[in-house]
N, C-alpha and C positions, 0 to 999 in steps of 0.2 A: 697778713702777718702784722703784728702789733711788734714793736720795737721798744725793748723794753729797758733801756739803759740804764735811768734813771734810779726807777726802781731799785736795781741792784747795786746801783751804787749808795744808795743809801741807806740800803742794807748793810753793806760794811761803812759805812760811816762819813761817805764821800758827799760833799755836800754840794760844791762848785765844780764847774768844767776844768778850772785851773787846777784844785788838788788832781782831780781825774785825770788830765795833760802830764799831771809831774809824776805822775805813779807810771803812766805807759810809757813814761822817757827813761825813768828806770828801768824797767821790762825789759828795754830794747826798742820801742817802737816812737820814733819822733813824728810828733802829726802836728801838721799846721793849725793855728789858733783859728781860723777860718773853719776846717774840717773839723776842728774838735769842737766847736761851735752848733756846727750843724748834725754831729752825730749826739748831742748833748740835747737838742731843743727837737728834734724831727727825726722821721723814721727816712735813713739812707734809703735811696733807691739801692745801689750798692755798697758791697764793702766788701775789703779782700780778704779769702779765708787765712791769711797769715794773719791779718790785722787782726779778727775775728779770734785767732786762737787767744793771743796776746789780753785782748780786752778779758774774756773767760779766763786766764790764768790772774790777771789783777783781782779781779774779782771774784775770785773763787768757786766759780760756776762751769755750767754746761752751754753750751746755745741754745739748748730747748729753752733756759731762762731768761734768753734776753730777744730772742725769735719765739714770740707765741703765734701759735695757727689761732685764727679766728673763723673757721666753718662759715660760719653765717655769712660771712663777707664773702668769702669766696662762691658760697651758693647761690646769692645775689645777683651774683656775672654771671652765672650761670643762662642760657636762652630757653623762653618760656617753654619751646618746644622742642622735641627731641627727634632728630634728624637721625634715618636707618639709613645706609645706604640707595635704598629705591627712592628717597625722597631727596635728595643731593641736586643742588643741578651741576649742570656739565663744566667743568671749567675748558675753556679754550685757547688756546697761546696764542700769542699776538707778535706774530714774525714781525721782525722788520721794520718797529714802530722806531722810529726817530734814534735811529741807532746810529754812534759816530764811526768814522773810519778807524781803523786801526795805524797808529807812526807809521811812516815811509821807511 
């Protein structure tokens, strides 16, 4: 997934993290200068789908426009070889490895 904040914000007209911060504090949504930082420069690992609504109503969009799929990436992870079940190996459990007591 490509994160695509920016972009959209500059579509409407937003040009800094700070207008961006003061518009979601209107909305409703208070975010720290730290988080709004990092959802401004880099793709979040997370983000919560209320915040997520909140950003798409400032902005006027969908999350299909600010979460793009990128195929290719994902098919990259992908492993060279394709595993049926006959070719699996076994997984085995491992009782009893260095497991603590339970409270008295």
């Amino acid at each position: 997934m490509r994160w695509n904040l920016r972009m959209k914000a500059a579509e409407r007209g937003i040009w800094k993290s700070t207008e961006m911060r003061r518009r979601l504090a209107a909305a409703g949504l208070e975010i720290s200068a730290g988080k709004m930082s990092s959802l401004w420069t880099g793709t979040p690992t997370t983000i919560r789908l209320d915040d997520l609504d909140i950003i798409c109503a400032v902005l006027e969009c969908d999350t299909a426009a600010l979460l793009i799929h990128e195929p290719d990436r994902a098919a990259a992870r992908r492993p060279d070889t394709v595993e049926g079940p006959e070719n699996r190996a076994a997984i085995t459990p491992r009782f009893g490895r260095h497991r603590s007591l339970p409270p008295a």
